[in-house]
Backbone bond lengths (Angstrom), bond angles and torsions (degrees), N, CA, C in turn:
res aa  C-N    CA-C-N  psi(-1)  N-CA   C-N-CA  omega(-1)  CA-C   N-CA-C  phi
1 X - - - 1.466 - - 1.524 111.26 -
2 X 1.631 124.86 -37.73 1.094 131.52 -163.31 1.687 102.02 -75.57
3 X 1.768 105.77 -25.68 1.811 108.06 175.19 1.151 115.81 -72.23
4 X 1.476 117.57 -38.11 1.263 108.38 171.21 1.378 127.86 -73.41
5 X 1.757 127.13 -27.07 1.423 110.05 145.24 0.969 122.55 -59.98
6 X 1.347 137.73 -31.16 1.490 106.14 -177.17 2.042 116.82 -71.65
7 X 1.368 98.07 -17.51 1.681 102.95 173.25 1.473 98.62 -59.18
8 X 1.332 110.51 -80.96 1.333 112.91 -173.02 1.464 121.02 -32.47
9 X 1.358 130.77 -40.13 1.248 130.11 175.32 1.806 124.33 -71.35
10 X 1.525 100.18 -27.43 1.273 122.04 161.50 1.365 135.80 -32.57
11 X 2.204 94.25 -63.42 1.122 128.87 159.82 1.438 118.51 -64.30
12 X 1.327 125.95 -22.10 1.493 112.71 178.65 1.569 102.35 -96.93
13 X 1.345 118.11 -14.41 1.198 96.03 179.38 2.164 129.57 -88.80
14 X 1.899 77.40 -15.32 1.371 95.50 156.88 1.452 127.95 -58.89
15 X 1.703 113.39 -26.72 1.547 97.84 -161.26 1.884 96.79 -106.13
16 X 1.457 91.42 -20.42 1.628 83.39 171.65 1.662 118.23 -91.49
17 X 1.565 114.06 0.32 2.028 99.86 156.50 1.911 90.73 -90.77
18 X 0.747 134.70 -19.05 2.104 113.87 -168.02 1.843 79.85 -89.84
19 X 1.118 138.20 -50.33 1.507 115.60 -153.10 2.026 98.43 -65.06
20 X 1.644 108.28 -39.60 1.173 103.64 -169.20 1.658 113.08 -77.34
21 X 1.781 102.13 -26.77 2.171 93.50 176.76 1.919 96.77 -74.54
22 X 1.098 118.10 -16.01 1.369 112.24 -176.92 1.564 108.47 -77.74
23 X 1.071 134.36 -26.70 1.734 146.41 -146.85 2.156 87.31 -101.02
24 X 1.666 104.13 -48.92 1.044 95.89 -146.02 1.801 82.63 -110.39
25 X 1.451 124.46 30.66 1.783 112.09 167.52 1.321 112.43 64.76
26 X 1.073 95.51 15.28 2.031 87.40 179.98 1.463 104.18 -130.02
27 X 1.436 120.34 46.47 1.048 126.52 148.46 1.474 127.23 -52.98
28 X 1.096 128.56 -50.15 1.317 134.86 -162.98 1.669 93.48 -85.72
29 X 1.162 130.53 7.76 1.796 126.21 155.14 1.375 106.08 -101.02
30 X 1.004 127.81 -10.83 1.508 133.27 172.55 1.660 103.48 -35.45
31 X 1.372 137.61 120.18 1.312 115.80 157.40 1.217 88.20 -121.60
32 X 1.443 119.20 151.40 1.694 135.15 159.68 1.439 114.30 -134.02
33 X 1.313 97.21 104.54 1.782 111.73 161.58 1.667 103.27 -78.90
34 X 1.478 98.43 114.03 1.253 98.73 -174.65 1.699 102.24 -108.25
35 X 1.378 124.18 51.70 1.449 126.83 158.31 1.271 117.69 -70.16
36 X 1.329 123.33 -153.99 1.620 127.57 179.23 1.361 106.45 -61.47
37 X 1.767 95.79 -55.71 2.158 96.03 -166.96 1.171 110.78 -48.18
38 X 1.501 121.57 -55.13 1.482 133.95 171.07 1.635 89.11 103.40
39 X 0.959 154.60 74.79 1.784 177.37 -72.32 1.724 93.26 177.50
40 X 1.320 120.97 82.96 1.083 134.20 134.15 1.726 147.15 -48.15
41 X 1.838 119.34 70.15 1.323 83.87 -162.98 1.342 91.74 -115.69
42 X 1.713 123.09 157.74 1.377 120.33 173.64 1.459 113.90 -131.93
43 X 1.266 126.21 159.84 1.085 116.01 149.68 1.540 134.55 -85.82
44 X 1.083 113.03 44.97 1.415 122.15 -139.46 1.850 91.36 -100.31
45 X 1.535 130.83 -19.36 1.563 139.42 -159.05 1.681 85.35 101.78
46 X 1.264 156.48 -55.07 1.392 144.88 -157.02 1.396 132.66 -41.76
47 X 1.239 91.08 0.13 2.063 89.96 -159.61 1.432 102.84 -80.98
48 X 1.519 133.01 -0.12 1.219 108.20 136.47 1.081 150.44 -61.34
49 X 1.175 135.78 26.62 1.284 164.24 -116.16 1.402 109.12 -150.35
50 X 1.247 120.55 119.12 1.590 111.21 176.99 1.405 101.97 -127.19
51 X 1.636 114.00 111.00 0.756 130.50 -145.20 1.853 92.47 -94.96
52 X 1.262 123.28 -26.62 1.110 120.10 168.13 1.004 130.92 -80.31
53 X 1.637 129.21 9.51 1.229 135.07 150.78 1.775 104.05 -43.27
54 X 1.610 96.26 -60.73 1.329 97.51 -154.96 1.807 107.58 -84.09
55 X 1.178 128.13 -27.41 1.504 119.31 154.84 1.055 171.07 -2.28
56 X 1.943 78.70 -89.42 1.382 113.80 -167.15 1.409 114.03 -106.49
57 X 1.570 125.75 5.33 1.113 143.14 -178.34 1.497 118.34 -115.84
58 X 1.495 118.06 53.41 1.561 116.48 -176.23 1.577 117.39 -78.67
59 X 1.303 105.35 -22.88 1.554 138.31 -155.27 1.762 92.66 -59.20
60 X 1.615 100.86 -30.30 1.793 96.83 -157.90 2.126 90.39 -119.10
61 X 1.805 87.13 129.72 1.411 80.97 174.19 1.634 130.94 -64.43
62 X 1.476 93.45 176.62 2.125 78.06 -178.90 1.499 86.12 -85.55
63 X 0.650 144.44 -132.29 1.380 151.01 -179.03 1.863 136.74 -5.37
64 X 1.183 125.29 160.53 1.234 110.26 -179.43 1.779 95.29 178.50
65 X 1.611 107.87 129.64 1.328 133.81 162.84 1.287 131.21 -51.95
66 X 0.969 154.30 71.16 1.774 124.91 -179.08 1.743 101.83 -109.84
67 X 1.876 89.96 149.79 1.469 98.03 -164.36 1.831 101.88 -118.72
68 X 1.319 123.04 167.79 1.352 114.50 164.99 1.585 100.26 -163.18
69 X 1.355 111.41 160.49 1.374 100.28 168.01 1.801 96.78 -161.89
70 X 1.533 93.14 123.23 1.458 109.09 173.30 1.589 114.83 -107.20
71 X 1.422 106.16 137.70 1.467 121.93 162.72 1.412 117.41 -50.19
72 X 1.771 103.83 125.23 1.887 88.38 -164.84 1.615 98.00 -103.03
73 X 1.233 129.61 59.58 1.371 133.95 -166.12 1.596 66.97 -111.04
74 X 1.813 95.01 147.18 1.303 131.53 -159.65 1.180 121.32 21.74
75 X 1.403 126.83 28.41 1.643 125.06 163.17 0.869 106.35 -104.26
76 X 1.605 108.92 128.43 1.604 122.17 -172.83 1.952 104.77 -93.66
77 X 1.332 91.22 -38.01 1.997 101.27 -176.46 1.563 110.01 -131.54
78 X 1.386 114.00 130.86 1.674 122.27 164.43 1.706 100.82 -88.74
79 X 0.928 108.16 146.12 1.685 139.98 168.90 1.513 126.40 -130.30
80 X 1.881 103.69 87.66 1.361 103.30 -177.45 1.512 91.61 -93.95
81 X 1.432 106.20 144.12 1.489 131.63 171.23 1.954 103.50 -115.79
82 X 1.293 90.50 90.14 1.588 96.40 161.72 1.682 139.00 -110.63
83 X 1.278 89.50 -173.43 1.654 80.36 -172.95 1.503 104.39 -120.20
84 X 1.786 137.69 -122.34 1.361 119.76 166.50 1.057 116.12 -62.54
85 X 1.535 113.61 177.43 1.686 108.63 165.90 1.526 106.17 146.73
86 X 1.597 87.44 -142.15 1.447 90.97 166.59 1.798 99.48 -175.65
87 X 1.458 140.28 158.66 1.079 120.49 -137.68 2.121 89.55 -153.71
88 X 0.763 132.67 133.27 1.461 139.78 174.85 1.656 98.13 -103.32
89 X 0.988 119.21 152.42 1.755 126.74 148.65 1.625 104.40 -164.28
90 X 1.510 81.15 131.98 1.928 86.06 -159.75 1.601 90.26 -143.14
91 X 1.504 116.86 162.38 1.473 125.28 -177.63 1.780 121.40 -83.86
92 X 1.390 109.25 140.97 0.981 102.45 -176.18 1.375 106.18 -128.37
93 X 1.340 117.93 178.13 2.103 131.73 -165.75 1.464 91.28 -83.96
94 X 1.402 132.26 -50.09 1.236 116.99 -169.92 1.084 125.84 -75.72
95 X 1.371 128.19 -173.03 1.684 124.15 164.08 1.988 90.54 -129.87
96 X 1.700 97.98 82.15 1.236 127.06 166.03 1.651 108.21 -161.55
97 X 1.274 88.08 138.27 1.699 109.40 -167.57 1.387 104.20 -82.74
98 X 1.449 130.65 107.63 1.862 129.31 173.60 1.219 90.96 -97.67
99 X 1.774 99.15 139.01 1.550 122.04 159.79 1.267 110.26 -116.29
100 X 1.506 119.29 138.54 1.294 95.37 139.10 1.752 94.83 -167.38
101 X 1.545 109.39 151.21 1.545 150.20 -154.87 1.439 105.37 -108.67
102 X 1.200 127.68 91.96 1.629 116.15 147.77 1.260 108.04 -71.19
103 X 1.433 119.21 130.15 1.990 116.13 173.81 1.853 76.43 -119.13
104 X 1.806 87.63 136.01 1.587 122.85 154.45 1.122 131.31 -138.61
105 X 1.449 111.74 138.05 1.860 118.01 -159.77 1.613 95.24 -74.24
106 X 1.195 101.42 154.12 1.870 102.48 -179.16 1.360 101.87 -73.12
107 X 1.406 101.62 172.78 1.789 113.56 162.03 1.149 110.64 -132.41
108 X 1.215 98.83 148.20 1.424 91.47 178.70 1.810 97.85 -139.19
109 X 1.632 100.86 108.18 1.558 110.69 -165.23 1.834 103.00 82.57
110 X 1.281 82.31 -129.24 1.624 96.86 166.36 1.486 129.35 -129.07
111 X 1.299 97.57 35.54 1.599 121.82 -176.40 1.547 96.39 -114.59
112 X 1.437 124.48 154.54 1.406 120.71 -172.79 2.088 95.48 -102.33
113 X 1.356 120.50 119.31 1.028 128.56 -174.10 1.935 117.77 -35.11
114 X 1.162 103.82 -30.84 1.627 107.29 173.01 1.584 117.72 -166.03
115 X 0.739 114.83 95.15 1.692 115.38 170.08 1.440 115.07 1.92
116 X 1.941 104.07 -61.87 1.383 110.91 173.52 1.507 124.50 -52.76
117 X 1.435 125.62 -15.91 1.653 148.76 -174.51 1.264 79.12 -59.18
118 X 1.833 114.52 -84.69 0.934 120.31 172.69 1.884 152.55 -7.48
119 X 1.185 72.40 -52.14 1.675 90.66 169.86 1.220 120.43 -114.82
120 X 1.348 126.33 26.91 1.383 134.91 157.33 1.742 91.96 -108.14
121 X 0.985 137.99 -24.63 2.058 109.34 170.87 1.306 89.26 -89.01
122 X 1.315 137.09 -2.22 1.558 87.91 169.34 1.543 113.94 -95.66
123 X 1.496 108.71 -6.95 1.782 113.56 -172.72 1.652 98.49 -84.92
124 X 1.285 107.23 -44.85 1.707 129.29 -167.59 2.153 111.71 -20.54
125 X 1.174 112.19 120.77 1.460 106.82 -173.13 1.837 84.47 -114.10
126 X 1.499 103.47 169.10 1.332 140.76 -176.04 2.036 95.60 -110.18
127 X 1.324 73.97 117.08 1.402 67.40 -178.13 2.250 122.87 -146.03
128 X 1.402 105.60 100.10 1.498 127.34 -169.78 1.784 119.00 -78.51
129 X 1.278 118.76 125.28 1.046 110.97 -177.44 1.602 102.34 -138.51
130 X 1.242 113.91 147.53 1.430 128.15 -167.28 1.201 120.40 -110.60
131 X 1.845 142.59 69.14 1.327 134.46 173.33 1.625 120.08 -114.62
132 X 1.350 97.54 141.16 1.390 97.56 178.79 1.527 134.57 50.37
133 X 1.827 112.03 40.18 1.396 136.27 -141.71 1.502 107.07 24.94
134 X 1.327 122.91 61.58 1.597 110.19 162.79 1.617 93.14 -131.71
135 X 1.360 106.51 118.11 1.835 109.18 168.81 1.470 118.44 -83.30
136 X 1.301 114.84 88.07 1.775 117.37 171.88 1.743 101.76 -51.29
137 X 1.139 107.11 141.16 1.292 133.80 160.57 1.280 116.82 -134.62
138 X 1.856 104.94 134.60 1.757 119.26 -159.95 1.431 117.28 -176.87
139 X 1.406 124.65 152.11 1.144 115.41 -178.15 1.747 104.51 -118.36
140 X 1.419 113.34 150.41 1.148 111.76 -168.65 1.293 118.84 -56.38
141 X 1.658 118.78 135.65 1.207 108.37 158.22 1.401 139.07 -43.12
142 X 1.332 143.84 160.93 1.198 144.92 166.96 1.403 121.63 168.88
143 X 1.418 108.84 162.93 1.684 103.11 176.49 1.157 110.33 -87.03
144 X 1.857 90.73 135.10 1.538 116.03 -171.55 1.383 111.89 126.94
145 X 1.847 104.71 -43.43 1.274 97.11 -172.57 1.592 137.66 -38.96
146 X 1.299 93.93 -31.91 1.998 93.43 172.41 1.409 127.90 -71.54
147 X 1.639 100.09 -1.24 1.272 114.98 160.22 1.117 138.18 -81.28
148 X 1.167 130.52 8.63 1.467 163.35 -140.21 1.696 112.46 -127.05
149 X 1.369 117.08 165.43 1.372 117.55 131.93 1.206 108.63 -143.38
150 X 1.616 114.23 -169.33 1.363 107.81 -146.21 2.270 83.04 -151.18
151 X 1.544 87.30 119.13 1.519 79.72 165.57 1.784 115.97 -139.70
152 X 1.218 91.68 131.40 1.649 107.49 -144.26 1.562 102.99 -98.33
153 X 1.321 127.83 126.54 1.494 125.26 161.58 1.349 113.15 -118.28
154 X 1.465 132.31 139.54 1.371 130.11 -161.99 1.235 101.96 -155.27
155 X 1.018 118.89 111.42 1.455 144.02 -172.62 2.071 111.32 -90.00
156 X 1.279 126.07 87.26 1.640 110.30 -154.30 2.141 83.24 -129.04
157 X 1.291 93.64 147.04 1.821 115.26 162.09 1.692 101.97 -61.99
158 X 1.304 103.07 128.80 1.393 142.94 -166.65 2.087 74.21 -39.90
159 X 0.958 111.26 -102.75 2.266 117.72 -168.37 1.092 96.72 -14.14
160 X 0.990 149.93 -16.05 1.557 128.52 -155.01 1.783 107.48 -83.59
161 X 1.258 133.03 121.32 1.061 132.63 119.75 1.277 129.84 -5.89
162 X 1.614 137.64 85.93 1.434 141.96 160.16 1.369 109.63 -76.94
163 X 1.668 109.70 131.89 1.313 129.28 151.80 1.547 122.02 -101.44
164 X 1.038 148.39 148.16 1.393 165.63 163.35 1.183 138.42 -128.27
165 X 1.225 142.51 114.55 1.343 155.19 -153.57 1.106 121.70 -168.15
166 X 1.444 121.07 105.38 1.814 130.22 -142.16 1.909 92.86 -154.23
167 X 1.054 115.91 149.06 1.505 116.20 158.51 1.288 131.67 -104.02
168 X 1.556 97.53 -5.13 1.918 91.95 168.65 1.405 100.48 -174.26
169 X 1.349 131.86 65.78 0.894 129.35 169.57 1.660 125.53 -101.83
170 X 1.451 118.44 -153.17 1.358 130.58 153.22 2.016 110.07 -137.40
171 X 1.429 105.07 115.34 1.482 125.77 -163.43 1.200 103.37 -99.52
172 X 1.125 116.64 146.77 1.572 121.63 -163.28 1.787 104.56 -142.44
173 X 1.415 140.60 74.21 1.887 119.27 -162.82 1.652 104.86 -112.01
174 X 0.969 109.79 116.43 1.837 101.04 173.05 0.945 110.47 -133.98
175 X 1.685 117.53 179.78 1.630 123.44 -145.92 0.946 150.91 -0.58
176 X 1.397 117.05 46.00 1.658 121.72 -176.22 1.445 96.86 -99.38
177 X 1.096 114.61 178.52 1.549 127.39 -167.00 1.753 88.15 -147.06
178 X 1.131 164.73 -64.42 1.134 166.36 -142.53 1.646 103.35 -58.94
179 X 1.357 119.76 -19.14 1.655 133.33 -165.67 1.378 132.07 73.85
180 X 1.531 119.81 145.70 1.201 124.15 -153.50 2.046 106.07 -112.50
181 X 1.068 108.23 143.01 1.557 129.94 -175.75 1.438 112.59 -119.98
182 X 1.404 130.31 75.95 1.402 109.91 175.93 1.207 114.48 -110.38
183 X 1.456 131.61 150.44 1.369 140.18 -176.62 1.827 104.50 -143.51
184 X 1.548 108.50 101.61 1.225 118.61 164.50 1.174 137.24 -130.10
185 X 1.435 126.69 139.93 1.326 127.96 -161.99 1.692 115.53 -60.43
186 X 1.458 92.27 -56.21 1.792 102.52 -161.77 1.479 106.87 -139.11
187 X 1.058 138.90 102.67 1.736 141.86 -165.00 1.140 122.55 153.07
188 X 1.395 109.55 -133.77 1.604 108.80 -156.60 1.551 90.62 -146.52
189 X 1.452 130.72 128.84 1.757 106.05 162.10 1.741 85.48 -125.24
190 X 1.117 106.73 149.77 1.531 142.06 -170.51 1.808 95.87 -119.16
191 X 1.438 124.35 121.63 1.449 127.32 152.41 1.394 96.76 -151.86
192 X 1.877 91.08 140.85 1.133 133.56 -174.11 1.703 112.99 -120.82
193 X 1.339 131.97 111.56 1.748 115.66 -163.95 1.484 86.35 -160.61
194 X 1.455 98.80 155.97 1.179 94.39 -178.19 1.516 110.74 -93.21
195 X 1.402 117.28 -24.31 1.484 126.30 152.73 1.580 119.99 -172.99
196 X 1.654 124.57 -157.08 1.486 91.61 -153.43 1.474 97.57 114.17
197 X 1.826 117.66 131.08 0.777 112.23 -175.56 1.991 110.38 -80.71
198 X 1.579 106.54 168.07 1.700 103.85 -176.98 1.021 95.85 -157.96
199 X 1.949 89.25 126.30 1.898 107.31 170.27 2.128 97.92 -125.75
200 X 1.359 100.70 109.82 1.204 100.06 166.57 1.626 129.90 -116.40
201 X 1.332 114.44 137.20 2.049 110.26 -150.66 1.586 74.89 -124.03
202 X 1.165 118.67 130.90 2.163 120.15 154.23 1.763 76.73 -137.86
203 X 1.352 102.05 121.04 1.503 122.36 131.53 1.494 131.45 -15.99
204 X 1.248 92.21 -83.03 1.580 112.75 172.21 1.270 109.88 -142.41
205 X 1.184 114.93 151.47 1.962 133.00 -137.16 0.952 139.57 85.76
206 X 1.405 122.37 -134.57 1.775 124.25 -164.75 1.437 82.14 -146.70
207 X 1.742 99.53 155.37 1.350 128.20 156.67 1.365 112.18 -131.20
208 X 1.359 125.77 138.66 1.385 132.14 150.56 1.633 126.10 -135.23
209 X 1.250 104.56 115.44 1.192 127.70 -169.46 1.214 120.33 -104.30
210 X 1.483 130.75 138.25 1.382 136.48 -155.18 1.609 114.89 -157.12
211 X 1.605 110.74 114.43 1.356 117.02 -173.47 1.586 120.20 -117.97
212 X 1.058 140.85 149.23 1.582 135.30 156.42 1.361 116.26 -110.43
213 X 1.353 105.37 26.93 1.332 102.74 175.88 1.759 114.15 -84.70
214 X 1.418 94.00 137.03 1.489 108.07 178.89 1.991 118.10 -88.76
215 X 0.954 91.35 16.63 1.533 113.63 -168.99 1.451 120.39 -119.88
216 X 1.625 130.60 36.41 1.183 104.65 -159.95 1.474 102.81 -118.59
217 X 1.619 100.81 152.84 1.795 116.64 -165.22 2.023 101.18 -80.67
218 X 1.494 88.03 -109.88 1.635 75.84 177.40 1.506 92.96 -124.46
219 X 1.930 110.17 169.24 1.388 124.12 -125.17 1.867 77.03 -145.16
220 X 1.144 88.68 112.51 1.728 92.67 -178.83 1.967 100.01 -117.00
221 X 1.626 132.21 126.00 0.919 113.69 171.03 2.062 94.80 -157.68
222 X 1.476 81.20 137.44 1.350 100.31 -154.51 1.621 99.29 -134.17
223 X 1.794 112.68 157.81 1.990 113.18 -170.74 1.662 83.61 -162.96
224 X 1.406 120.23 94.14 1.683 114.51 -170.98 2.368 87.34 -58.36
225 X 0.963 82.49 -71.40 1.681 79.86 -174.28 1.752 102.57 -118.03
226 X 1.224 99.57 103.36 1.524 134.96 171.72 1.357 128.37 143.34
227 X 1.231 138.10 -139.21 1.797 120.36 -151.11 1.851 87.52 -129.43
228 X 1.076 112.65 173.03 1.421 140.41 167.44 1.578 113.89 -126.26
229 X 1.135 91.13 155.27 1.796 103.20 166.03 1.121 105.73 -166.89
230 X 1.566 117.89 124.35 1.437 124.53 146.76 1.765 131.95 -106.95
231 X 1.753 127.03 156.65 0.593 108.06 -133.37 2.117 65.34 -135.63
232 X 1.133 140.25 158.39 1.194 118.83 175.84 2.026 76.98 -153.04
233 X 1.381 111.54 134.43 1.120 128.57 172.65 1.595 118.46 42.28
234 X 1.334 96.53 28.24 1.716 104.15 172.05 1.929 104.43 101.07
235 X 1.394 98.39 -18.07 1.573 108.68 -176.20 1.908 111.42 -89.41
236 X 1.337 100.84 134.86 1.902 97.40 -171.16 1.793 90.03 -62.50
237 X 1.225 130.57 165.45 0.994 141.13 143.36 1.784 117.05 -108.22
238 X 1.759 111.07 117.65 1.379 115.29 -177.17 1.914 95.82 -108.58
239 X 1.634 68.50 145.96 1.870 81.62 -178.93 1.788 103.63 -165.74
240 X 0.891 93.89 158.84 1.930 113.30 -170.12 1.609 91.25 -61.99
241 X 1.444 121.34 136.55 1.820 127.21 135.33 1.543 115.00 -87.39
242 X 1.635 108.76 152.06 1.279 102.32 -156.90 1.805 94.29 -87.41
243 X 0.730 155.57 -175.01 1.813 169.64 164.79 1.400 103.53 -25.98
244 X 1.185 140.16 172.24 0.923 132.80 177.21 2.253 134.14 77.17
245 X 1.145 125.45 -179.58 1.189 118.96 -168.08 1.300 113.61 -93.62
246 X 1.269 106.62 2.77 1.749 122.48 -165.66 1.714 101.65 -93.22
247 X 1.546 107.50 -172.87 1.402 126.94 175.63 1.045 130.87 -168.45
248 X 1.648 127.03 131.41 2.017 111.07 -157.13 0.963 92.73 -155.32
249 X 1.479 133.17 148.24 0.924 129.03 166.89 2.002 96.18 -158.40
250 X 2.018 104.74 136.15 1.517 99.91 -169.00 1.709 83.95 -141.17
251 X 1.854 90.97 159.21 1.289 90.07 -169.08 1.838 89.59 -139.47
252 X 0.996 113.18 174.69 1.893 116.05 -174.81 1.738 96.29 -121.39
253 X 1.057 114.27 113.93 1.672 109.34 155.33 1.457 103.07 -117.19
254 X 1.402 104.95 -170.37 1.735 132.32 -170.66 1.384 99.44 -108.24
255 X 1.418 116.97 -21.28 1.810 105.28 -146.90 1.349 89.35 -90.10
256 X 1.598 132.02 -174.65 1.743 164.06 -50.28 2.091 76.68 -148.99
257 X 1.907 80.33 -91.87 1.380 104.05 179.71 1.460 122.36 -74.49
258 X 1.859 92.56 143.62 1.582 120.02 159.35 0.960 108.60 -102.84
259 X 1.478 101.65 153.23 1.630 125.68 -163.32 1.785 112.20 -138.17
260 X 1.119 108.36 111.02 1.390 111.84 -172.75 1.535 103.02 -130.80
261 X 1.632 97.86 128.16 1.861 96.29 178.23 1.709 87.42 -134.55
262 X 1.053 109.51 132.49 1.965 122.23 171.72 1.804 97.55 -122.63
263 X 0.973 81.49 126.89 1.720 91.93 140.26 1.638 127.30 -160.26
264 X 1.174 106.03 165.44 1.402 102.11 -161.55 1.398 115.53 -105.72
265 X 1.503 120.21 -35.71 1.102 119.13 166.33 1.946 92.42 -129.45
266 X 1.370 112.97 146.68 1.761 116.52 172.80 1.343 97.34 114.29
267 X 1.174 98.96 -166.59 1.665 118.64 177.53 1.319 94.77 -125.17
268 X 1.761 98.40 156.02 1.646 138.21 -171.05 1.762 88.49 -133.86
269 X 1.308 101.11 141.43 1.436 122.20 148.63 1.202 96.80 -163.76
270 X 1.749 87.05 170.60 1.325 115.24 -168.59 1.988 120.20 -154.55
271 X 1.005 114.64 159.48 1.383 127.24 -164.19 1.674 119.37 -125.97
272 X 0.773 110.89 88.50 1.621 103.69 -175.54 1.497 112.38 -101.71
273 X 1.276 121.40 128.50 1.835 130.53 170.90 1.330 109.64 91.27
């Protein structure tokens, strides 16, 4: 199966250098070594291009699963530490912790971004550590890894404390009650809880955050350059931004939970009750 993708990929990469030296007259610079490597060179601007990323590496699949599942007796908080991607954590009946990781090598076009991408999902381990009831979740370092992404499903008992820490994903956390921690570089994080304290940081993107808690302390929500919205018992709350490209708006309660939404560039909103 793996010969016949590599034919097929062969063939497409044949018809898209002759359609493009044909389109752009530079056919007759065309050279094709048509041995195993398959040695693409053009004058076309491409030769940054490593064409044997995408080739010469059939040996390693694109993709790959890994699963784990820890007993969440005396873990009070999980801590996934990721990298791209995008990450689910949703509630489950048991009081057992489900993981599980699709790792995929990037692309870039239709060339695979680095060989090494490549050969980090097929080396790539799942890897859980247990201190001081906090369960880290992570995949091994290695070269390549930023070549990768990482898409995460996590199955955790309603108490638990979620942590998150990703550099460019899209985050997804609902119904836990234990409280949510997210810190992301570049994306989108989405939480849904019914309460539980919440501090959410995205860099760059959007956050929207959503509570039914009837308990809340004080309500911090902040967009250095982009908009805010809060929403307090189903009712919009309107209020002045101070000068500038930014937007903030903080409020003082008595109740349980704190509520913290930052962002630095995008919009933040939020929903309380």
């Amino acid at each position: 199966m793996k010969r016949i993708r590599y034919a097929l990929r062969t063939l497409v990469w044949l018809g898209l250098v002759l359609a493009l030296s044909i389109e752009t007259g530079t056919a007759q610079d065309l050279n094709l070594d048509l041995n195993l490597n398959l040695n693409l060179n053009l004058d076309l601007g491409l030769d940054h291009l490593d064409y044997h990323d995408y080739l010469d590496y059939d040996d390693y699949d694109d993709d790959r699963e890994l699963t784990a599942e820890v007993s969440a007796d005396g873990i009070d908080e999980i801590l996934l530490n990721g990298h791209d991607g995008k990450a689910t954590i949703e509630v489950g009946t048991s009081d057992q912790i489900r993981i599980r990781v699709r790792i995929k090598a990037k692309r870039k076009g239709l060339v695979y971004k680095s060989s090494a991408g490549r050969a980090y999902v097929e080396d790539a381990r799942l890897e859980t550590d247990t201190r001081g009831g906090t369960l880290k979740v992570t995949l091994s370092d290695g070269r390549g890894h930023k070549d990768t992404e990482e898409a995460w499903t996590i199955i955790v008992p309603r108490r638990l404390a979620v942590v998150v820490e990703m550099s460019a994903a899209s985050i997804d956390i609902t119904d836990v009650t234990g409280g949510v921690e997210v810190n992301l570089g570049v994306g989108k994080a989405n939480v849904d809880v019914p309460r539980g304290n919440i501090e959410v940081r995205v860099s760059v993107g959007n956050a929207t955050v959503e509570t039914q808690t009837d308990s809340y302390g004080d309500v911090d929500l902040r967009a250095q350059v982009g908009k805010t919205r809060l929403w307090i018992g189903g009712h919009r709350i309107k209020y002045s931004n101070p000068p500038g490209p930014g937007s903030k708006v903080s409020m003082e309660g008595e109740g349980r939970d704190q509520i913290k939404v930052f962002v630095q560039v995008g919009d933040a909103s939020l929903r309380v009750g």
